[in-house]
N, C-alpha and C positions, 0 to 999 in steps of 0.2 A: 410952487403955488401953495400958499398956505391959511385956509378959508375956517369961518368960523360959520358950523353949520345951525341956521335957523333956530337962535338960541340955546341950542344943543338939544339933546334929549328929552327934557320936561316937555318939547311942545312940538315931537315928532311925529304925533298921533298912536292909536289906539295900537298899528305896528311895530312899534319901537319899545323895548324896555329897557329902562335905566335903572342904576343905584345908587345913582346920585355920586356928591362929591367932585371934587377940583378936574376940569380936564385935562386932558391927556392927549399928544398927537394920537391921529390913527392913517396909516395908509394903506390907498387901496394902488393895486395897481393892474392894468389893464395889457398884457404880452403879446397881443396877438396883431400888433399894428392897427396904422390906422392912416389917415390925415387928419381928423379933428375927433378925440376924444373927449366924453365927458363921462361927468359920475354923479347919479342922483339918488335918493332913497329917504327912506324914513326922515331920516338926520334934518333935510330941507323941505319935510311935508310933500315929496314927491313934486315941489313946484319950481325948485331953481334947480338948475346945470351945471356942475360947478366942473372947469377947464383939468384937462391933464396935462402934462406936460411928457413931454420924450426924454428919457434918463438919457445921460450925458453917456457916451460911447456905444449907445443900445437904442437907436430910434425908432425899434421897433417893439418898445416898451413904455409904454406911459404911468403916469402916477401921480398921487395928487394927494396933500396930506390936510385935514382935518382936524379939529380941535374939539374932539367929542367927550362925555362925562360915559365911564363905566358904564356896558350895557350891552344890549342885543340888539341889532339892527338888521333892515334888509336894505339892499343898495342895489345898482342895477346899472349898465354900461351903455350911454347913447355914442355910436360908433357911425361918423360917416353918414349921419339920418335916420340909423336903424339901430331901435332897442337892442341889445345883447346885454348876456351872463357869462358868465366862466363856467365850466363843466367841470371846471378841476377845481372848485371851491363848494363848501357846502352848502344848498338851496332849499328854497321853499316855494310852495305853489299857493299864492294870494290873489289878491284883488289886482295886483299888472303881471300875474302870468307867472316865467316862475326868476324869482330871482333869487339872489346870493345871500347870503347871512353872516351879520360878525360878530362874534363876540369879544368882548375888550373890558380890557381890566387896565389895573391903575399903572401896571409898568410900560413904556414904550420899547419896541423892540428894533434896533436901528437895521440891524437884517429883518428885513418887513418878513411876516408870519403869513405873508395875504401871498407871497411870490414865493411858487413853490421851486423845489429845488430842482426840477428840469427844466425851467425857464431858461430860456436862450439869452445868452448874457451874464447868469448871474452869476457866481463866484461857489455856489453851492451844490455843484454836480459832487456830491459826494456819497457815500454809503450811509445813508441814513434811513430810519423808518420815514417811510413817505406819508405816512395815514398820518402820524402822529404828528411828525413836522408843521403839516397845513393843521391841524386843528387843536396842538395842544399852547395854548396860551393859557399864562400862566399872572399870578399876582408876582409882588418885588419878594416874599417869603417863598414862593413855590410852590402858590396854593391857591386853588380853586374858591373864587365868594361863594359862599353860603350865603341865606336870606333872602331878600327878594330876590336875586337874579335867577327868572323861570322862563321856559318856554312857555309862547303865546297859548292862550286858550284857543285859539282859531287852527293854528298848527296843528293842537292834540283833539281836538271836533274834528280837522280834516283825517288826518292819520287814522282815527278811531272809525271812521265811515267807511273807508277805504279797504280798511283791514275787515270790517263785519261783512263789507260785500263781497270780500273776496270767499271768505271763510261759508259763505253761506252760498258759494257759486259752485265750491268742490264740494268731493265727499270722500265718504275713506275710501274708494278707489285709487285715489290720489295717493293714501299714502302706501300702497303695496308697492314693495320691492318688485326689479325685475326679474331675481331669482335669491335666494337664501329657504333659509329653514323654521321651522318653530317646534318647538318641545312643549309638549304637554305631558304631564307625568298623571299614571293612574291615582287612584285614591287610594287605594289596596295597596301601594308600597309604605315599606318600611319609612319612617322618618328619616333613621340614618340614611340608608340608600337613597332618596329624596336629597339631603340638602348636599353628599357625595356629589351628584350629578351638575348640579346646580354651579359646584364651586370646577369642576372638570371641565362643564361645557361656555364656562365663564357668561352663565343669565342669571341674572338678579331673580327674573321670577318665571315662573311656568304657571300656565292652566291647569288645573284637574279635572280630569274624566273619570264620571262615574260609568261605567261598562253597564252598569244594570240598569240604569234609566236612558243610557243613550246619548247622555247632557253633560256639556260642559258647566261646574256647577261649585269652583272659585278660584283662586288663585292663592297659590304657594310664596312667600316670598321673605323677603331675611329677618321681619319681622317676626316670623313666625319662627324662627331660629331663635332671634335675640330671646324670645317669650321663653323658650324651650332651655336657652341655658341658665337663665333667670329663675327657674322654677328648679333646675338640677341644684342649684347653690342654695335655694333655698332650706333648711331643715324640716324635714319631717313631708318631703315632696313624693307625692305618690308615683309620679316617671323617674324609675333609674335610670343608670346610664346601660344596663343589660335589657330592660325596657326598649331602647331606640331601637334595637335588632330585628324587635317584631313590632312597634309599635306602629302602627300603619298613619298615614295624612289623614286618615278619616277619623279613625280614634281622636288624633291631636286634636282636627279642628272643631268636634263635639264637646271637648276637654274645656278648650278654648271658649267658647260660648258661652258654657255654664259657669267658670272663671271668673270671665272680666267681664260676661253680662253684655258682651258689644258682638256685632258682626263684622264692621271695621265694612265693609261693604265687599267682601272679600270671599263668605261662607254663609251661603244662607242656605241649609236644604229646604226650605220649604215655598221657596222663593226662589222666580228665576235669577240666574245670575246678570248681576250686570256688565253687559256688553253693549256692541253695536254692530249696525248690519253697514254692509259695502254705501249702500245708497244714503246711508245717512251724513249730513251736511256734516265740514268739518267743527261747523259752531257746536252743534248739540254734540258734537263726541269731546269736544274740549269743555265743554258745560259740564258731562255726565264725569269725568275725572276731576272736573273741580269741586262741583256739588259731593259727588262719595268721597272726596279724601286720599281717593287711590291714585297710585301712578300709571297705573295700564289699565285700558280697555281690550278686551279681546274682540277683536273684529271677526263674526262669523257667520255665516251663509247657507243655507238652507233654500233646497227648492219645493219642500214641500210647507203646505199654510202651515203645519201644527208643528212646525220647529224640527221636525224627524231627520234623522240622517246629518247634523249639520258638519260643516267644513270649517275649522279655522284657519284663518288666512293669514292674518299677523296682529300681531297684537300695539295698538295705538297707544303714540305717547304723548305728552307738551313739547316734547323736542323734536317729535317728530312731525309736527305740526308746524311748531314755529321753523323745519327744514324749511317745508314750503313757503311761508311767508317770507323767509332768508332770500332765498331762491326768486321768487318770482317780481321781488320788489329792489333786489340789489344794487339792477342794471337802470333804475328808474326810481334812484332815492327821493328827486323832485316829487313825487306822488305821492311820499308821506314823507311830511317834513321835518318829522321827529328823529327818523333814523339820523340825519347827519349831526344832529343836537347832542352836547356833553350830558351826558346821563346825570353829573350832577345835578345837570338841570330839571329834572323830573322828578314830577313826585311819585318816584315808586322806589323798593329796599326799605332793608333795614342798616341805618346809619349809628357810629357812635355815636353817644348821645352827648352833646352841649357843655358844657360844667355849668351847676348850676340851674340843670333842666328839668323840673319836677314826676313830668309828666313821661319821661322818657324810660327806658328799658334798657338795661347794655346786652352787648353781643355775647350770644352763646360763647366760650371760646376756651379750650383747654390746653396744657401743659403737657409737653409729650411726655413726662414722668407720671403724669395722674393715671389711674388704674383704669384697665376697662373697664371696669365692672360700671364705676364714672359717666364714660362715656357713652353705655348702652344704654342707660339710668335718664342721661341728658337726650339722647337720641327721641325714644318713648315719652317722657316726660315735655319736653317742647315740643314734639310732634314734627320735629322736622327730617332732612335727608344725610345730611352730613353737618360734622362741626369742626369748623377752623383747627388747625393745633400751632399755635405760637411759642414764641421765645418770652422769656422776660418782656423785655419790649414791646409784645404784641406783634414781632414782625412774624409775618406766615413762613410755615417751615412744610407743611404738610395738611391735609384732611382726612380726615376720619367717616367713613359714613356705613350707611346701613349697611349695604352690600359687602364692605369687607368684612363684615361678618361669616360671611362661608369659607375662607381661608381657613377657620377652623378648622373645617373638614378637612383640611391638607394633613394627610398619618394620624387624624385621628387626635386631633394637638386636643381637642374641647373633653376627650376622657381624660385625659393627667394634669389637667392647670385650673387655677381656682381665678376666675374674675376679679376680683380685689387684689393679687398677687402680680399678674400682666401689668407691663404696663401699655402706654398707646406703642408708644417705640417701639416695642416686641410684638406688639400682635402686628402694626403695620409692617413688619420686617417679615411676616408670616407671608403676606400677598408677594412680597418682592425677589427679585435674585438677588443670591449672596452675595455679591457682586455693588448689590445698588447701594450707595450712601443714602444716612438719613438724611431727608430735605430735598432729595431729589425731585423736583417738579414732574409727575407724571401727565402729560398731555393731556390725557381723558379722565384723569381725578382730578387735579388741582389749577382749576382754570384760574385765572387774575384779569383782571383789569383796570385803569385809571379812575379817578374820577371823572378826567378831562376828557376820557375816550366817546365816542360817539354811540349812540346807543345800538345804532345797527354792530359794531365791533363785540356787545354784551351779548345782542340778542344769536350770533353767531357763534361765539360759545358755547351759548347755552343749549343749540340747536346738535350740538356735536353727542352720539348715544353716551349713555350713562351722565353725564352731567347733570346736576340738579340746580346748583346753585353755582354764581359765579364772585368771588371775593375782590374786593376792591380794596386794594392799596394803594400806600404812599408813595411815590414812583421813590426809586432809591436804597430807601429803607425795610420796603415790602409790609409795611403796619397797618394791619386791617382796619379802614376805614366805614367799610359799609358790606353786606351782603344782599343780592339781587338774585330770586328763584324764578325758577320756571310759571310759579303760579304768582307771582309778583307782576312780570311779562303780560301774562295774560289775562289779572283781573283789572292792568291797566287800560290794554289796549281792547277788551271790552265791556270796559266802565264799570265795572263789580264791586 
């Protein structure tokens, strides 16, 4: 059966997006039996039926092909007198309930991309990624449209409603462990001894306790390292490196103030620190780490009104927030309908930019030969967590970020090597065993993903501890096409 649906796309209604251009077969196909199938959606204004037919050696698979122009559509399966979807295809929840989504580009694929590889019948029970399979369609180059092709505004108003009511229904109780630990380091330690601990107990940051006020009162973190070796290279720098032995957290972060003239939201003695308490919604504790800058909240607990005696509990993150979103919404993608949609599709990341594009910015991205000193310079300087390290080509080899900064501390390496001398190579070789090649993709450093991938596959990386940002490549080549953060995530999904 081979139907030409309702003009095509230009006039599939306010549901449907196209990007125009010559059409294209699309097939849908329906595995689950039947006696009379059909297939309607977008494509026919929801108003005609159009027949499946039963594949030839397989009658308990129907299918039915289409002559649609490049685009996003929702379709939907009338089986036997009754509406259905497929469960194993990606959906959305609209105006008839929830149904299925396609996206389609200009090449036909004669092994249908809509019939997934356990389908009874088909020739494809093979060892393949299953995620990827159903959902990565591709152009006739290997490459995802740019330009118009977006997800719906009605999809990302549902998603965004979904996700604020969830977020404002928990609170950080939600996100306490069942059991683990948390370090806070006094403020009376040494600096050395401090970022020691730090790089031994493998945490990016710890609280400070002031013993004399009774208050937790900022946070320690590798930024305050990178500051610290920054200022040893400098000439004529008032901290030695016989200085760190007694130089206490508290000295630093007074140092620090008077410095750079900022609090970073991190050290304020005359102000409380910024935290949260258990009862607070997960909205306002992910608002207060996007508003200050910072990556953790310390979550702390006090039974008494004037703050005395308190308890810290754990310390809140974006990933550990977006856990729970990950979590609670996985098993129930239908309810935001964005998760099952190509991340290309959204407008959140920072992407290469265009040739030719005036207004655009290219990507952080360094050379594993360029020095640290570079890298820590790029870090502070664009204000962000980590930065790519590529090949000639831009293909990813590795990441560099704030945190392997305390590798330093391993023997002591930050008293006998000069910044501009390291390079990234050598210093990341510092975190690694001798053993690991360079380029080795470390699980919880150097996350990737497609462009074609779905955005729920993004927002699960990113949800994995230490992760900041998540790199998007060229399938094949591994050539950084875009980068997507934790606070990307979430000044999309509420509205920032």
């Amino acid at each position: 059966m081979f139907s030409h649906g309702a003009d095509s796309a230009h006039d599939a209604g306010a549901v449907g997006v196209s990007s125009g251009g010559a059409p294209v077969p699309a097939r849908f196909v329906w595995p689950y039996g039947g006696k009379r199938v059909f297939v309607s959606g977008s494509f026919t204004r929801w108003s005609e039926h159009l027949p499946m037919s039963p594949v030839e050696g397989c009658p308990s698979v129907f299918q039915a092909i289409c002559s649609l122009t490049p685009g996003i559509y929702e379709y939907k399966f009338f089986v036997d007198g009754e509406w259905r979807h497929d469960e194993r295809q990606p959906t959305i929840t609209g105006e008839f309930g929830i149904v299925n989504t396609l996206y389609l580009t200009r090449e036909f694929n004669h092994i249908s991309t809509l019939l997934s590889p356990s389908t009874p019948g088909s020739r494809m029970n093979m060892d393949v990624d299953n995620e990827n399979f159903q959902r990565n369609v591709t152009l006739s180059d290997g490459t995802l449209p740019e330009g118009p092709l977006r997800v719906s505004e009605a999809a990302v108003q549902i998603s965004r409603s979904r996700v604020s009511e969830y977020l404002k229904l928990h609170t950080g109780y939600d996100l306490l462990p069942d059991s683990g630990k948390v370090i806070a380091l006094d403020i009376n330690l040494p600096v050395k001894q401090s970022f020691h601990i730090l790089h031994e107990q493998g945490i990016p940051v710890a609280p400070l306790w002031d013993s004399f006020r009774g208050q937790f009162v900022g946070l320690l973190s590798p930024l305050d390292f990178i500051l610290i070796l920054r200022e040893l290279e400098t000439h004529g720098s008032n901290l030695t490196e016989e200085q760190l032995e007694t130089h206490t957290i508290s000295a630093w972060k007074e140092a620090k103030r008077q410095t750079y003239g900022r609090n970073d939201g991190q050290w304020q003695p005359h102000q409380p620190l910024v935290h949260a308490t258990p009862y607070e919604s997960l909205t306002d504790i992910a608002l207060k780490i996007l508003q200050t800058g910072i990556s953790t909240v310390p979550i702390i607990y006090s039974s008494s009104s004037d703050g005395s005696f308190p308890q810290l509990l754990h310390l809140a993150s974006l990933s550990g927030i977006l856990k729970c979103i990950c979590r609670y919404f996985k098993n129930s993608t239908g309810n935001l309908p964005i998760l099952n949609q190509p991340v290309c599709t959204i407008p959140l990341g920072s992407w290469v930019p265009k040739i030719g594009d005036p207004n655009s910015r290219p990507l952080a991205m360094l050379r594993p030969n360029a020095s640290l000193s570079s890298a820590l310079d790029m870090l502070v300087q664009a204000g962000v967590s980590s930065i790519p390290i590529v090949d000639e080509n831009d293909s990813l080899l590795d990441t560099y970020s704030r945190s392997d900064i305390t590798a330093l501390a391993k023997d002591k390496v930050y008293t006998h090597v000069r910044l501009d001398e390291m390079s990234i190579h050598q210093a990341l070789q510092l975190g690694q065993d001798a053993n690991t090649p360079f380029g080795f993709f470390n699980g919880q450093r150097c996350q990737m993903c497609l462009r074609s991938d779905p955005l729920l596959k993004v927002m699960e990386r990113l949800a994995n501890p230490g992760v900041r940002r998540v790199f998007i490549v060229e399938a094949g080549s591994k050539r950084v096409e875009g980068i997507i953060s934790l606070r990307d995530i979430f000044k999309f999904l509420l509205s920032l």
